[in-house]
TORKOL-4160 file (C-alpha; in steps of 0.2 Angstrom, whole numbers, padded with zeros to 4 digits, m for minus):
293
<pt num="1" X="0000" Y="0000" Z="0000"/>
<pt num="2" X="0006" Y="0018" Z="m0004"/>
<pt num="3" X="0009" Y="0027" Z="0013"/>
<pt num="4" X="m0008" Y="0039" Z="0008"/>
<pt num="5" X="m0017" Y="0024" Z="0007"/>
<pt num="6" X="m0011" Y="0018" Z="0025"/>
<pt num="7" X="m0018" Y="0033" Z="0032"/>
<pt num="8" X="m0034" Y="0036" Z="0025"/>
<pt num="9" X="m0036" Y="0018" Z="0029"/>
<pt num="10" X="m0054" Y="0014" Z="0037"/>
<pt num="11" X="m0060" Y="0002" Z="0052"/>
<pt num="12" X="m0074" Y="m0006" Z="0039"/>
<pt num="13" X="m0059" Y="m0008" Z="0028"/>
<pt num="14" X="m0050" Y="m0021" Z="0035"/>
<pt num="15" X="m0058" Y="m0038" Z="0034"/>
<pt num="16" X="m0051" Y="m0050" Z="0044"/>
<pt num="17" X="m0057" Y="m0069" Z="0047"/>
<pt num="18" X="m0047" Y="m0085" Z="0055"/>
<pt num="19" X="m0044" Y="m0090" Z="0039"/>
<pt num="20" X="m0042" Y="m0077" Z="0027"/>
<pt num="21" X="m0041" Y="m0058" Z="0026"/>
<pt num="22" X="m0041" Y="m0041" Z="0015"/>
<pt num="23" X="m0039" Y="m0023" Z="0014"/>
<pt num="24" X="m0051" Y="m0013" Z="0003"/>
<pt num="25" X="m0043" Y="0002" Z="m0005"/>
<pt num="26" X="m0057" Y="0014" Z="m0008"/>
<pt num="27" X="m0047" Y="0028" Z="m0016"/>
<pt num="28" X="m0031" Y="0024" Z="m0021"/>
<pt num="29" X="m0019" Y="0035" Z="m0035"/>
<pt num="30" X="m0032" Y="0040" Z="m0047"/>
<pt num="31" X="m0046" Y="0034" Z="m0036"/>
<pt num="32" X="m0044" Y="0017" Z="m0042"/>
<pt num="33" X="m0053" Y="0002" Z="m0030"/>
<pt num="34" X="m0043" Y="m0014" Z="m0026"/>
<pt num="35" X="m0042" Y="m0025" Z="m0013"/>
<pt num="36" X="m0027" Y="m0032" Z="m0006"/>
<pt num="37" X="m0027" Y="m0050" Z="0002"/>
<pt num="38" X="m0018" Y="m0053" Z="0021"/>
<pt num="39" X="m0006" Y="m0069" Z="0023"/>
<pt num="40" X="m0008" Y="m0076" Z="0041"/>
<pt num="41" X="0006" Y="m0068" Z="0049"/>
<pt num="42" X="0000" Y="m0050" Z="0043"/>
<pt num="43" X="m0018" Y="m0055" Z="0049"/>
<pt num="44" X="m0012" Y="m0063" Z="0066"/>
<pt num="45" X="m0005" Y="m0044" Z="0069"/>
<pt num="46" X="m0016" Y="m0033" Z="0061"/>
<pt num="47" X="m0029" Y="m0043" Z="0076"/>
<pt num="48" X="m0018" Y="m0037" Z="0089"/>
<pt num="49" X="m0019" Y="m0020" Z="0083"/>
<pt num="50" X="m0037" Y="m0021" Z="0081"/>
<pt num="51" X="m0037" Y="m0026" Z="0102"/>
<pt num="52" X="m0026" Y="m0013" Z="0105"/>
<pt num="53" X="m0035" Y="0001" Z="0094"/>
<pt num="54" X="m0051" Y="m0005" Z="0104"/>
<pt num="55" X="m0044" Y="0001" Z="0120"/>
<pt num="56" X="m0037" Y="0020" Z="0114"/>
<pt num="57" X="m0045" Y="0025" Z="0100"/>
<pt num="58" X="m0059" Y="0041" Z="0102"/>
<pt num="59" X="m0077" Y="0038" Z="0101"/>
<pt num="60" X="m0081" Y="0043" Z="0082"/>
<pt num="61" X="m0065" Y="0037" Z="0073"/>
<pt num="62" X="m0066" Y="0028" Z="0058"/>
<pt num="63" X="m0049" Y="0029" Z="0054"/>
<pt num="64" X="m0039" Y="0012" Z="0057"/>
<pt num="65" X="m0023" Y="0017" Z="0062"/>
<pt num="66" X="m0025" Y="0028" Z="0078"/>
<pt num="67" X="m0014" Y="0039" Z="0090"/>
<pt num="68" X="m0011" Y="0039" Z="0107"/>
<pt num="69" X="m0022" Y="0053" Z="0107"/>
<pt num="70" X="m0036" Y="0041" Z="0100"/>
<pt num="71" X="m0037" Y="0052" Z="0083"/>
<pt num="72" X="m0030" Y="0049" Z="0066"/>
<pt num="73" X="m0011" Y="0046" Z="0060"/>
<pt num="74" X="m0006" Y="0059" Z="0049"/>
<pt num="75" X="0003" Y="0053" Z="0033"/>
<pt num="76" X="0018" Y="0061" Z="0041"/>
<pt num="77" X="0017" Y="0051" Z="0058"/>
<pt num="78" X="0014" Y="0035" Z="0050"/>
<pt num="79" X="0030" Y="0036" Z="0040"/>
<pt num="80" X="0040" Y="0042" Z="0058"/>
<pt num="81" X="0032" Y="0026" Z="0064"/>
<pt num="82" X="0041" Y="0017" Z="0052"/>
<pt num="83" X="0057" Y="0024" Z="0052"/>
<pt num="84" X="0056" Y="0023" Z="0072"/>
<pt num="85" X="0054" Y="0006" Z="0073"/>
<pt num="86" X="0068" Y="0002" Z="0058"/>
<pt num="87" X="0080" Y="0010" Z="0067"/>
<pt num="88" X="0076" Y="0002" Z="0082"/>
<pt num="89" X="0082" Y="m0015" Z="0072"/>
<pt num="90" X="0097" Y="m0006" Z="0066"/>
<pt num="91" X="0088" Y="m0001" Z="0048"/>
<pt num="92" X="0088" Y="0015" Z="0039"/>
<pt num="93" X="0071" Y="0015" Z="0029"/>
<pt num="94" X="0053" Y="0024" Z="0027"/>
<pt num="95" X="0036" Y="0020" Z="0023"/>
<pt num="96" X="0040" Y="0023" Z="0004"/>
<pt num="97" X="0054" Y="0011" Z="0003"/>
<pt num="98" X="0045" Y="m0001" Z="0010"/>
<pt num="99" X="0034" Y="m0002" Z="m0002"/>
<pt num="100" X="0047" Y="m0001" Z="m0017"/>
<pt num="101" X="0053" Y="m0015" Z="m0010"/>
<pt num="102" X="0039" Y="m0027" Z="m0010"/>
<pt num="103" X="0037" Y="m0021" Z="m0031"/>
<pt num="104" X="0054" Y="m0028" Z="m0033"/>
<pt num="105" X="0046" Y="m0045" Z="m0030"/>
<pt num="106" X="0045" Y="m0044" Z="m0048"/>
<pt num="107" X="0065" Y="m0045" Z="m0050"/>
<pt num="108" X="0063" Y="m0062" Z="m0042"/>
<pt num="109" X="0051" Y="m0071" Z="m0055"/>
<pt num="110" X="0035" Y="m0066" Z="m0048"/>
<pt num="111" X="0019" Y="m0063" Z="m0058"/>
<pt num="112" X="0022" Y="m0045" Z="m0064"/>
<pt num="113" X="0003" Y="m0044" Z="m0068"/>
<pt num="114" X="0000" Y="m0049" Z="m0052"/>
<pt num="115" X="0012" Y="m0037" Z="m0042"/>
<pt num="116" X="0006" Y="m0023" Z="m0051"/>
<pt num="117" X="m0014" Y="m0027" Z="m0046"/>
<pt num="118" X="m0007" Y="m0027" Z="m0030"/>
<pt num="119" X="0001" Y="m0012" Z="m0029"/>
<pt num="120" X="m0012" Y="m0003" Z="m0039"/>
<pt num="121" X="m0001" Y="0002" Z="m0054"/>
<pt num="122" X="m0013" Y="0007" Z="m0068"/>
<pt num="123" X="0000" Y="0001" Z="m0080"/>
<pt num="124" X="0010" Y="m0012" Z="m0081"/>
<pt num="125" X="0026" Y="m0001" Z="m0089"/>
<pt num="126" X="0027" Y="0008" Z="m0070"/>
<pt num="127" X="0027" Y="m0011" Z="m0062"/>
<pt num="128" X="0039" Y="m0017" Z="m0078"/>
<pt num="129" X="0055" Y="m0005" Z="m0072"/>
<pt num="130" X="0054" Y="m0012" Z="m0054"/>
<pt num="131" X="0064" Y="m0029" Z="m0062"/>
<pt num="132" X="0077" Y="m0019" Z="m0071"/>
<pt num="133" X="0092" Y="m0019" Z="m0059"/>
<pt num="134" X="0098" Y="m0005" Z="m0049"/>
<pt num="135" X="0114" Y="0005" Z="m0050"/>
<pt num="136" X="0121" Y="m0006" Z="m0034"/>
<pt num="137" X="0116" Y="m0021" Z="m0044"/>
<pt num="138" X="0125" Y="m0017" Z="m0059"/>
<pt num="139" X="0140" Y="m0013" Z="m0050"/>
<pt num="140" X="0140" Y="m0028" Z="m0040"/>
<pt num="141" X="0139" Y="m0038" Z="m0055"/>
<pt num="142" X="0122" Y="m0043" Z="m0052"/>
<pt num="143" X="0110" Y="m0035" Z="m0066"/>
<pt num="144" X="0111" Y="m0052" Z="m0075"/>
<pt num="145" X="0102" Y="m0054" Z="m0094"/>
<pt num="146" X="0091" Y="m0039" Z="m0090"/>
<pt num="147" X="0104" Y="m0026" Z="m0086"/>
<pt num="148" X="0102" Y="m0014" Z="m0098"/>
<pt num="149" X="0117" Y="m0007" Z="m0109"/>
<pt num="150" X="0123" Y="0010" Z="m0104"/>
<pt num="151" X="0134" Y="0019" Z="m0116"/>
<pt num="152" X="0149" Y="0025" Z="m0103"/>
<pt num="153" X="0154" Y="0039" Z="m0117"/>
<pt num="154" X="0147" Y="0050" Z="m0132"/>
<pt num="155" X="0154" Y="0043" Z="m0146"/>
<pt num="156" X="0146" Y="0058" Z="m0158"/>
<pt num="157" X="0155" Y="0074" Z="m0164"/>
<pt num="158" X="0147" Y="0089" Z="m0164"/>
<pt num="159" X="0143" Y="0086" Z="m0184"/>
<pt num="160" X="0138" Y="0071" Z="m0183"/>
<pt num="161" X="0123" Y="0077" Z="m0170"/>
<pt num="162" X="0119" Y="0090" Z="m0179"/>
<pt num="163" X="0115" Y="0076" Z="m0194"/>
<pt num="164" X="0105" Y="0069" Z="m0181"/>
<pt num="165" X="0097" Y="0082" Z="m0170"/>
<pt num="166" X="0081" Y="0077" Z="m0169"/>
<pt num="167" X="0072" Y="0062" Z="m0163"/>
<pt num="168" X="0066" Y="0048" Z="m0173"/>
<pt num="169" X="0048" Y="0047" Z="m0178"/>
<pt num="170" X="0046" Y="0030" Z="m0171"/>
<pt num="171" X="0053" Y="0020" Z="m0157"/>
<pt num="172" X="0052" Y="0001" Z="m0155"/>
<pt num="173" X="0046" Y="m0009" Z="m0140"/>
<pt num="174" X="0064" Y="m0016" Z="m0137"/>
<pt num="175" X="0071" Y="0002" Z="m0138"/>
<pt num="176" X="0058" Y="0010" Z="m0127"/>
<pt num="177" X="0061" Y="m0004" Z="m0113"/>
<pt num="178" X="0079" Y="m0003" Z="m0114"/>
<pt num="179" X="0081" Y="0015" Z="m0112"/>
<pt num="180" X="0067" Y="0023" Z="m0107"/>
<pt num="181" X="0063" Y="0012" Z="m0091"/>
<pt num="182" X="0071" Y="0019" Z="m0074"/>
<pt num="183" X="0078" Y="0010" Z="m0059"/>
<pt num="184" X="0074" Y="0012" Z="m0041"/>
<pt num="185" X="0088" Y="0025" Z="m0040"/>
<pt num="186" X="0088" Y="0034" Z="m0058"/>
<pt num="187" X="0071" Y="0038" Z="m0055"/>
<pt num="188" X="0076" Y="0043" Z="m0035"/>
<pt num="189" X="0087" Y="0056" Z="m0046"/>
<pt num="190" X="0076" Y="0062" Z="m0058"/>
<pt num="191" X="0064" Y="0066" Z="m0045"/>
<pt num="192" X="0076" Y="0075" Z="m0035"/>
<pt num="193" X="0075" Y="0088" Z="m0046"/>
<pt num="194" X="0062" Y="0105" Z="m0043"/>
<pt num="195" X="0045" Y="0105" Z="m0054"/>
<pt num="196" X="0039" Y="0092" Z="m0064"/>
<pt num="197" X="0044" Y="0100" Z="m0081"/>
<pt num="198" X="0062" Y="0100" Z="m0077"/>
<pt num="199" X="0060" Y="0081" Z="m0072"/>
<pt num="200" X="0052" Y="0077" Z="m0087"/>
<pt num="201" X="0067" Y="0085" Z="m0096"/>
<pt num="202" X="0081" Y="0076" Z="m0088"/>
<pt num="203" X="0070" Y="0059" Z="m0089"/>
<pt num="204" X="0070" Y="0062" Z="m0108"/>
<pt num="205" X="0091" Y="0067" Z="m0108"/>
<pt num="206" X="0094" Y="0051" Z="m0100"/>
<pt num="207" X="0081" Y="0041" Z="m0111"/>
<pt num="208" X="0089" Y="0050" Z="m0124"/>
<pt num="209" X="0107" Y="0048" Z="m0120"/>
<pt num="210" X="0105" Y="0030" Z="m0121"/>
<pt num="211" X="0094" Y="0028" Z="m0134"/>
<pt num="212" X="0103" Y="0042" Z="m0147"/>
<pt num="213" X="0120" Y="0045" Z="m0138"/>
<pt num="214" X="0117" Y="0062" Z="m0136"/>
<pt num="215" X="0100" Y="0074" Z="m0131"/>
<pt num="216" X="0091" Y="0082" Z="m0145"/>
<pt num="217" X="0087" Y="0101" Z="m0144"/>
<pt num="218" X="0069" Y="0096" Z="m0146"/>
<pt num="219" X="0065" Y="0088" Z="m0132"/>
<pt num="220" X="0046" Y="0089" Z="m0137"/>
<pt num="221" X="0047" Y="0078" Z="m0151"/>
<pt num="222" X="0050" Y="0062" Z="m0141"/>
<pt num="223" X="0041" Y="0048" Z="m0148"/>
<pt num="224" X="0026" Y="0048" Z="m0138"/>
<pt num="225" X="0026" Y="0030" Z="m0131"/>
<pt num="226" X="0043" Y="0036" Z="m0123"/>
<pt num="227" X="0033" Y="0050" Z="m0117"/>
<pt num="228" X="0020" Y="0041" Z="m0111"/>
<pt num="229" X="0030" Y="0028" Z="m0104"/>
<pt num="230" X="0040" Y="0043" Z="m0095"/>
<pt num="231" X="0025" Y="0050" Z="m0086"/>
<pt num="232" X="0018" Y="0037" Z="m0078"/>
<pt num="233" X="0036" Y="0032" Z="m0069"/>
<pt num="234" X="0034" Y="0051" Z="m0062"/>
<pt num="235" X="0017" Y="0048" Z="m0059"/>
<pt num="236" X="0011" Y="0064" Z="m0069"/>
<pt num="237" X="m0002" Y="0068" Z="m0082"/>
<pt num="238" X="0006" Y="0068" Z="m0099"/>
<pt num="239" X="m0008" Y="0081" Z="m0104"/>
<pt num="240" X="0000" Y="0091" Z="m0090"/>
<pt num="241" X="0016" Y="0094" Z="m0101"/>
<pt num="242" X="0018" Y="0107" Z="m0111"/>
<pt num="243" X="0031" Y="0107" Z="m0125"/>
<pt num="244" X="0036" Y="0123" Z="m0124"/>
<pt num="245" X="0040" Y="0123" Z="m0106"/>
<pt num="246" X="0053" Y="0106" Z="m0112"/>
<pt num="247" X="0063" Y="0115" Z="m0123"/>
<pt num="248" X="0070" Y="0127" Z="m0110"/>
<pt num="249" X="0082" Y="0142" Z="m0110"/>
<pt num="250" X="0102" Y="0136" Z="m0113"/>
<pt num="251" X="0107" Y="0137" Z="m0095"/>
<pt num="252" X="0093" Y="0129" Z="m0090"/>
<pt num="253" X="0095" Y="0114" Z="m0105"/>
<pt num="254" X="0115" Y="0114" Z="m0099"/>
<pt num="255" X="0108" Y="0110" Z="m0081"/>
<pt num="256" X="0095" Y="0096" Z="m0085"/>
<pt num="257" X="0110" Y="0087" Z="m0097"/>
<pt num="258" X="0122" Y="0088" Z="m0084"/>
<pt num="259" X="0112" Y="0080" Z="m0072"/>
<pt num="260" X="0106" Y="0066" Z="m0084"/>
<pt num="261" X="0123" Y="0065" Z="m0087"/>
<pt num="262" X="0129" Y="0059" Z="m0070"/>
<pt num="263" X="0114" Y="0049" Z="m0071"/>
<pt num="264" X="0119" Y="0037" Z="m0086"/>
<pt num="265" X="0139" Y="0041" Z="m0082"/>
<pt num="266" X="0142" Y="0049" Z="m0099"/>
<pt num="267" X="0155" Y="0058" Z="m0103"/>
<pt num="268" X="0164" Y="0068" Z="m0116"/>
<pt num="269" X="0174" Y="0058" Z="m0128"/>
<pt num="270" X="0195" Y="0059" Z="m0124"/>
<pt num="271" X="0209" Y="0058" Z="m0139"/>
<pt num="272" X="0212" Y="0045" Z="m0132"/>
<pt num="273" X="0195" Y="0037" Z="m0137"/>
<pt num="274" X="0193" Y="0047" Z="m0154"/>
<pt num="275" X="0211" Y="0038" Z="m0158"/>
<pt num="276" X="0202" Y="0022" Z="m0155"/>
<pt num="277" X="0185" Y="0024" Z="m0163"/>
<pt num="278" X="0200" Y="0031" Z="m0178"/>
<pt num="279" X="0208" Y="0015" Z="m0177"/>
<pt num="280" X="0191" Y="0006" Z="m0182"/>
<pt num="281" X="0187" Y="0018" Z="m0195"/>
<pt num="282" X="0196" Y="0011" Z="m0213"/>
<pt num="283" X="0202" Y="0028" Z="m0215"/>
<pt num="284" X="0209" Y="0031" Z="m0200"/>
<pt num="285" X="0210" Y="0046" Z="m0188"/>
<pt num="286" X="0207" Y="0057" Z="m0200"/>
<pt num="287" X="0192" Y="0052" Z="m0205"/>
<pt num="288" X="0185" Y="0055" Z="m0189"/>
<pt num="289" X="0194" Y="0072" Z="m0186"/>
<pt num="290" X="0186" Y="0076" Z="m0202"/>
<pt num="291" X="0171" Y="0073" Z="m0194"/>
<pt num="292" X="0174" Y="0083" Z="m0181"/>
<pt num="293" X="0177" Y="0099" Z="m0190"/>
């Protein structure tokens, strides 16, 4: 459950049996229903709650999760609840993480169709980048066949992007998986960032960077299932958008490329590597100097 959904939680909500058990979500992101099963050992202590709510809560409150004071828990207290008690047990997590990590069940094989229903992801492409592998992962060597390839520098000169300055038309499903998919700590990035137009940008520079190998001026003529697919990993409207606001002034476009930058650990291509990529070219250096100029 998202921690909003915690909170807004009702008595009449949770229904619990000796054999079985479920939470109704009334009004969940977009005010979507769902209902959420209970395993035993979630059951056996949401019943000791329920005892112990009995004795505190104030007469009148319908919300399930109560304070001392016998009112409802704020959003806010129900994530210093969480905290509290993981560092008590040496941990260092809130109510958010916890619930990114119960999505990652997908990494391990489980049913994405079914993780999604229960977290109450509209579409599958928000659950679907939960089973890519993190930054962590990848430098522990753990990303395994479904590590993505990131391009570790920009191989393009500057006429060789001006060739190609503009998005393709179309993108294919294997493309837009690959590289327009963020994991947990890319999109912990991105988001970091102030107002939603300048995360969309940087979403699209990274996207971009891998896809293209470098960030088009135009970021509003992204293919629009990249587009699409962008905005419901920052959970906004894509209507919300507007394309002029994405093609921002110079400083601000030199801040959102920097940034996707350091995301995707491009970098700009050494001598070194131009005498490299010149090596491989049948005529040489100079043809890519050529290029260059």
């Amino acid at each position: 459950m998202r921690l909003s959904e915690a909170a807004a939680l009702q008595v009449a909500d949770v229904r619990i049996s000796a054999r079985k058990g479920l939470v109704v979500v009334r009004a969940g992101k977009g005010d979507a229903y769902r209902e959420v099963e209970l395993n035993a050992l979630v059951r056996g202590m949401l019943d000791e709650w329920i005892a112990e709510r009995a004795k505190i809560a104030a007469a009148g409150e319908t919300r399930f999760f109560v304070a001392r004071t016998g009112h409802a828990l704020s959003s806010r207290s129900v994530d210093l609840a969480v905290r509290r008690v993981a560092a008590r047990a040496g941990l260092e997590l809130s109510a958010h993480v916890l619930r990114h990590t119960f999505v990652t069940l997908v990494r391990a094989g489980n049913d994405l169709v079914l993780v999604a229903e229960l977290a109450g992801h509209r579409r599958l492409e928000t659950t679907r980048r939960y089973s890519l592998p993190s930054q962590a992962d990848r430098q522990k060597g753990g990303g395994g066949p479904r590590d993505r390839v990131l391009m570790p520098v920009e191989i393009l000169t500057a006429s060789q992007r001006a060739e190609w300055e503009r998005f393709p038309q179309e993108i294919d499903e294997a493309a837009l998986t690959a590289f327009f998919c963020f994991a947990d700590d890319e999109l912990e990035a991105i988001t970091a960032h102030r107002g939603a137009h300048g995360r969309f940008a940087i979403a699209i520079a990274v996207g971009a960077l891998r896809w293209l190998g470098f960030a088009p001026a135009a970021l509003d003529e992204l293919p629009q299932p990249a587009a699409a697919l962008i905005a419901s990993q920052l959970d906004v409207e894509l209507a919300s958008i507007q394309p002029a606001r994405l093609n921002a002034q110079r400083d601000a476009r030199a801040e959102h490329l920097a940034h996707a930058m350091r995301i995707t650990a491009f970098r700009a291509c050494s001598d070194a590597e131009l005498d490299l990529l010149g090596a491989c070219s049948p005529n040489g250096r100079s043809a890519t100097r050529a290029r260059s100029h």
